[in-house]
C-alpha positions in Angstrom: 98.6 -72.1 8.1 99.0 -71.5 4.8 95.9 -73.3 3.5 93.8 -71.2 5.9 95.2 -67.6 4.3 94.6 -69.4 0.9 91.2 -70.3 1.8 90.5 -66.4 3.2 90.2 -64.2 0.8 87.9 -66.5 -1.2 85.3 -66.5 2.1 85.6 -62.7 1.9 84.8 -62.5 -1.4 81.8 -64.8 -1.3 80.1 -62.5 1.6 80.7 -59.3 -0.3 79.2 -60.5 -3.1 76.5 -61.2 -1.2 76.3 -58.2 0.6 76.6 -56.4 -3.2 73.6 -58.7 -4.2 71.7 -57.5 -1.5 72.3 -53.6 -1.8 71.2 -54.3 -5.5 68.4 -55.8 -5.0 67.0 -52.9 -1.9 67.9 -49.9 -4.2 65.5 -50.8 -6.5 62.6 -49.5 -4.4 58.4 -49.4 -5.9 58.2 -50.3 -9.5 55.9 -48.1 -11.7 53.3 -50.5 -11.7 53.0 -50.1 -7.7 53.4 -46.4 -8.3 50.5 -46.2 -10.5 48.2 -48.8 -7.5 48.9 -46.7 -5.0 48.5 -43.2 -6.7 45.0 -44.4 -7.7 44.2 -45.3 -4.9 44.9 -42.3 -2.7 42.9 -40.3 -5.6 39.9 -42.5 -5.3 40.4 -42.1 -1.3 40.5 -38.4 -1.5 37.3 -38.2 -3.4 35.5 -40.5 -1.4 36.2 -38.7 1.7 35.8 -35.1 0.0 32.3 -36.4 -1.5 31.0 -37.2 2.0 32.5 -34.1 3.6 30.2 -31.8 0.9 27.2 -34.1 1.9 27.4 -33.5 5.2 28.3 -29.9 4.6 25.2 -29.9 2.5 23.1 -31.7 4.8 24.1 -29.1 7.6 23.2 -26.5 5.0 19.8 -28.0 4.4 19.0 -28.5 8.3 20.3 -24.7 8.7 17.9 -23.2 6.1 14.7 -25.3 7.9 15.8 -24.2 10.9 15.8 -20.8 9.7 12.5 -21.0 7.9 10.5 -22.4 11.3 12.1 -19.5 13.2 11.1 -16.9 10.8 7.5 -18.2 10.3 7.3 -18.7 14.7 8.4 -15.1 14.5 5.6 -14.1 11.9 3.2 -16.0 14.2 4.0 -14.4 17.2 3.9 -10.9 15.9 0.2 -11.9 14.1 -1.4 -13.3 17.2 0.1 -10.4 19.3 -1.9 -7.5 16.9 -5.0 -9.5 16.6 -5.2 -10.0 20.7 -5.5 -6.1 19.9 -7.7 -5.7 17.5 -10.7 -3.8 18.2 -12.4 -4.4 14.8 -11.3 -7.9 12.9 -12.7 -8.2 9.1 -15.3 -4.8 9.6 -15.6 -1.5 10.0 -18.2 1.0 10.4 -20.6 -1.5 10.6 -19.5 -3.2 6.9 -17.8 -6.9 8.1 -16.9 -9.5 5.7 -18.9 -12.6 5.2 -16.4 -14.4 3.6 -17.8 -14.2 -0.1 -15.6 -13.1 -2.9 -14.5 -9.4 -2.6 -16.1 -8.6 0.6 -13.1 -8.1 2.5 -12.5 -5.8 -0.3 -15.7 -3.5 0.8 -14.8 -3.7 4.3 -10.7 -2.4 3.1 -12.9 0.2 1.3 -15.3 0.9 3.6 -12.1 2.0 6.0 -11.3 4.8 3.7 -8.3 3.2 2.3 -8.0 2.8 -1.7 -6.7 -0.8 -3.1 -3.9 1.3 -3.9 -2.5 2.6 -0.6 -2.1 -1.0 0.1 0.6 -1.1 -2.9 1.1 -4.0 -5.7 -1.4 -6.3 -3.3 -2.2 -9.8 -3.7 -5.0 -11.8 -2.7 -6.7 -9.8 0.8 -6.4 -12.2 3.9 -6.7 -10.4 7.3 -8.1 -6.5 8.4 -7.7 -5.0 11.7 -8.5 -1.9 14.0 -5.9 -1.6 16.6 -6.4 1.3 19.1 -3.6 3.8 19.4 -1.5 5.6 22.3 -2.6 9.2 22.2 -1.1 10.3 25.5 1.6 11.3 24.2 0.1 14.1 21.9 0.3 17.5 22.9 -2.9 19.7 22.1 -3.6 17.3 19.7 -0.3 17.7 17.7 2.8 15.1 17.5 6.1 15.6 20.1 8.5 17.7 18.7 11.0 14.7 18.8 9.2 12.1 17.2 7.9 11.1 13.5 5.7 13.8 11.9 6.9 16.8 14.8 4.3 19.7 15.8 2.0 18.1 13.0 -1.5 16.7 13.6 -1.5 12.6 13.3 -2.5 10.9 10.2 -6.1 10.1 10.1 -7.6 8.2 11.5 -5.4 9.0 14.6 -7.8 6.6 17.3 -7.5 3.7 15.6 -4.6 2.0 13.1 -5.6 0.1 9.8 -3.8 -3.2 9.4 -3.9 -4.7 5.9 -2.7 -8.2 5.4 -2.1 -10.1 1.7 -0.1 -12.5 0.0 1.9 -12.0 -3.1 3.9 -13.1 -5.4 7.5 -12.1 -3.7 9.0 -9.6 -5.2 12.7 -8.7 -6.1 15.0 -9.5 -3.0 12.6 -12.3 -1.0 12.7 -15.6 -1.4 9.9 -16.8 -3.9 7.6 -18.1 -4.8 5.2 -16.2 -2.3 5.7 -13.3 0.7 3.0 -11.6 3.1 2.8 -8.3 3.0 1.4 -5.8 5.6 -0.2 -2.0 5.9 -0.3 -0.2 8.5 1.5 1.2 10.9 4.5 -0.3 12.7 4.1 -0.4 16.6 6.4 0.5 19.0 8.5 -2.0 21.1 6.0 -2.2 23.5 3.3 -3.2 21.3 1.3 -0.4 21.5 0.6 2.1 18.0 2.1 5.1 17.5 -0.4 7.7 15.9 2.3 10.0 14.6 4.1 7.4 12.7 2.8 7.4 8.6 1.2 3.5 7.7 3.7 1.7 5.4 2.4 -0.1 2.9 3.8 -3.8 1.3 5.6 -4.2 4.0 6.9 -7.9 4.1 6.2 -10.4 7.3 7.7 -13.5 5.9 8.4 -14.7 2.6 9.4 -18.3 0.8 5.6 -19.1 0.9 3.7 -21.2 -1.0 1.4 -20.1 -3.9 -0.3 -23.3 -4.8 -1.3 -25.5 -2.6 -3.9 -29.0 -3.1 -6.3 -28.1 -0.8 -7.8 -25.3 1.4 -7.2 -25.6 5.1 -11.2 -26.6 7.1 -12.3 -23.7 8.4 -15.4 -23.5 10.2 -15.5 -20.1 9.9 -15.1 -17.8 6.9 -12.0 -18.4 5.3 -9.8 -15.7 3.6 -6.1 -15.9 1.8 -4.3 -18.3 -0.9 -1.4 -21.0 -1.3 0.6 -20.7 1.6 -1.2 -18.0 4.3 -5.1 -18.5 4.9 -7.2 -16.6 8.0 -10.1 -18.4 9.5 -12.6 -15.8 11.0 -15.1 -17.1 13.1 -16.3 -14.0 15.3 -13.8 -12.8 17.6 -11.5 -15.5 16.8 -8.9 -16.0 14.0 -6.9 -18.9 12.9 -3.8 -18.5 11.1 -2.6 -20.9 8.6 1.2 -21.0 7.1 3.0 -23.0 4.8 6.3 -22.8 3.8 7.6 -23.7 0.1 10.6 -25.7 1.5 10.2 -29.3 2.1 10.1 -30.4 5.5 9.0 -27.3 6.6 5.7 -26.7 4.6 4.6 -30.2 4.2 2.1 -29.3 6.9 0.5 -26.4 8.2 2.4 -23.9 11.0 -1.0 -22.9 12.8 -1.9 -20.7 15.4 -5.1 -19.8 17.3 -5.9 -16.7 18.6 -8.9 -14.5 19.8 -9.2 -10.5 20.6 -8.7 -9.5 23.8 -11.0 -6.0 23.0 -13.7 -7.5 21.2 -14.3 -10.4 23.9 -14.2 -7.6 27.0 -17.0 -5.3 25.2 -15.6 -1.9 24.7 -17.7 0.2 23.0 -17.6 0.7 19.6 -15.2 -2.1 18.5 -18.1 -4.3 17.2 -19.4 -6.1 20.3 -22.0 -6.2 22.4 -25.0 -4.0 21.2 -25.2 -3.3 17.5 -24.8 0.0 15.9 -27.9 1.0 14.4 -26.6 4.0 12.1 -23.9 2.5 9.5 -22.1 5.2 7.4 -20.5 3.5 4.0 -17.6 5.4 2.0 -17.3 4.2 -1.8 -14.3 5.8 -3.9 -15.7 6.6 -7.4 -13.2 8.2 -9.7 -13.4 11.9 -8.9 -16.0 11.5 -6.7 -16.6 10.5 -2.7 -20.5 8.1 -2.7 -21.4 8.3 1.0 -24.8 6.6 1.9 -25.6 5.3 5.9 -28.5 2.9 6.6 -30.8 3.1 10.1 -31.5 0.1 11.5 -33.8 1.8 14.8 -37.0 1.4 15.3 -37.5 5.2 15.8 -38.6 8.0 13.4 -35.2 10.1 12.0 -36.1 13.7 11.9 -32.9 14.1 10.0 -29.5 13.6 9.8 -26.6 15.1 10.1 -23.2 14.5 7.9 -20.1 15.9 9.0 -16.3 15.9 7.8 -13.1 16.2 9.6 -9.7 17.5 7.9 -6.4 17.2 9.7 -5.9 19.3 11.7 -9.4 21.1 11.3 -12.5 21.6 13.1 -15.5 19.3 11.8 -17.4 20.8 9.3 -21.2 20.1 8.6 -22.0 18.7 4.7 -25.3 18.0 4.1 -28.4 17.9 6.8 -31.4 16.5 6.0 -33.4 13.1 5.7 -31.5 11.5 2.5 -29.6 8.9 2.8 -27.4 9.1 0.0 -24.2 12.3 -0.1 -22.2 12.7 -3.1 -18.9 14.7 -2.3 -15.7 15.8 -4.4 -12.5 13.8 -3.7 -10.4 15.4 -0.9 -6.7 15.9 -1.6 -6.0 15.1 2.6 -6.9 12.5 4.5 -10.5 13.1 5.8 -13.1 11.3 7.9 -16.6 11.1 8.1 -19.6 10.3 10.7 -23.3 10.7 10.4 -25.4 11.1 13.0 -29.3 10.6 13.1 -31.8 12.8 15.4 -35.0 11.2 16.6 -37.4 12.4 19.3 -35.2 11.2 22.5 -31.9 11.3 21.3 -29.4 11.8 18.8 -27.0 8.5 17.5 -24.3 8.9 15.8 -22.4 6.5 13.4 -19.0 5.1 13.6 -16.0 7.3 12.1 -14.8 6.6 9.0 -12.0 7.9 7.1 -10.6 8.2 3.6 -7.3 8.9 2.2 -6.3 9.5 -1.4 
């Protein structure tokens, strides 16, 4: 009995010094080493996962902006094919069309009665158009009392709308390197042209277009435009050519092919069908009007007859005679012209054309 309470206190001893030995060695926890391992490692974690987050992020970006870019130039494409299916005159008027040499789309822009400069700070010319307008609407020739330019006679010309497009260099606010621009007036939400509403010139259709490109798109037509918007004009027919300055999305042409409904049908005076013997040509030169027409009939003229019409005004007669050739003072309104040519059996008259300062 005695050498068991002896023997005791020594076995109790011996375990708490192993228990001790124990809680010493737990509460010594991570050394700094291990610290350091596992401190660098969660950093180089955190950046591997933050890097791929911002290249997916940026990748979404990316897909977002072509996305973006295809709608707008669909949207562009749409609205395009839409105004030529209602043209009445594409590349010509009064009996001037473009042949696709250098500057002749200029004549026919000038032929129209518009000055380079109503079109604003223009680019290189790609597309014109003569789109009927909605004239219902008038009362006694004047504009609704509540609608753009109220009890007023319509701009000239008021049957017809002059559409103007070019590409330029984008300016302030678009996307560069290249935008296309538009003149005329803006239709309606129906389509249809509003004579009582004023043309707006440089009037953007889409922008982030190219300016260079390696090669012209094949046109078997006559080809009109630069870099990243081109027209191919063959007749009544038009192909559109875009190309975007973003990769992916102008790596190729966005194309479209469309043809006039007006011009195929025949109405008169839009350019089909029969030709127009008597051609009236407006030049703008400096403080001076050149008007000269041409007769292409087989019949003797016994003379001809020049008239003007001011907004809002009655026509007034300018010059009768046999010349061929009127020189007239610059008019401070929008005016429009027509020429008509008497023979023996009848009397033809010219297609109207206007001119505004």
């Amino acid at each position: 009995m005695t050498r068991f309470s002896h023997s005791w206190p020594r076995v109790q001893s011996l375990s708490l010094r192993r228990f001790s030995r124990g809680r010493r060695v737990s509460s010594q926890g991570f050394t700094l080493v291990e610290l350091l391992v596992t401190s660098i490692l969660i950093c180089v974690i955190t950046t591997l996962a933050w890097t791929g987050l911002l290249a997916v992020m940026d990748m979404s970006h990316a897909a977002q902006a072509k996305t973006a870019r295809q709608m707008e130039l669909n949207k562009a494409l749409d609205f395009m094919t839409n105004e030529i299916r209602m043209a009445q005159q594409i590349n010509a008027t009064g009996g001037t069309t473009a042949n696709g040499t250098p500057g002749s789309l200029q004549t026919v822009v000038q032929t129209s009665g518009l000055t380079l400069q109503n079109l604003g700070n223009y680019g290189t010319l790609a597309l014109y158009l003569e789109r009927p307008t909605r004239t219902d609407h008038l009362k006694n020739g004047k504009c609704p009392a509540d609608g753009p330019n109220a009890g007023k006679v319509p701009p000239a010309p008021k049957n017809f709308d002059r559409v103007v497009y070019d590409i330029r260099t984008s300016p302030s606010g678009w996307l560069p390197p290249g935008t296309l621009m538009r003149y005329g007036r803006v239709p309606n939400a129906d389509g249809s042209v509003d004579p009582c509403r004023s043309p707006i010139a440089s009037d953007p259709i889409a922008d982030s277009l190219s300016m260079v490109r390696s090669d012209a798109p094949a046109c078997p037509g006559h080809l009109y435009g630069a870099g990243g918007f081109y027209t191919c004009v063959q007749g009544n027919q038009v192909d559109l050519f875009f190309q975007s300055s973003i990769p992916d999305v102008g790596t190729k042409d966005i194309r479209s092919a469309v043809s006039s409904r007006l011009i195929e049908v025949g109405i008169p005076g839009t350019g089909s069908g029969e030709s127009q013997p008597l051609t009236l040509i407006v030049s703008n030169t400096g403080s001076s009007l050149n008007l000269e027409w041409t007769w292409d009939g087989q019949e003797i003229i016994s003379e001809y007859v020049l008239r003007e019409t001011e907004e809002g005004q009655e026509p007034k007669t300018l010059y009768t005679g046999t010349n061929k050739v009127f020189s007239h003072t610059v008019a401070t309104n929008s005016v429009c012209f027509q020429v008509s040519a008497k023979t023996e059996t009848e009397t033809v008259t010219s297609d109207q054309v206007c001119w505004s300062p």
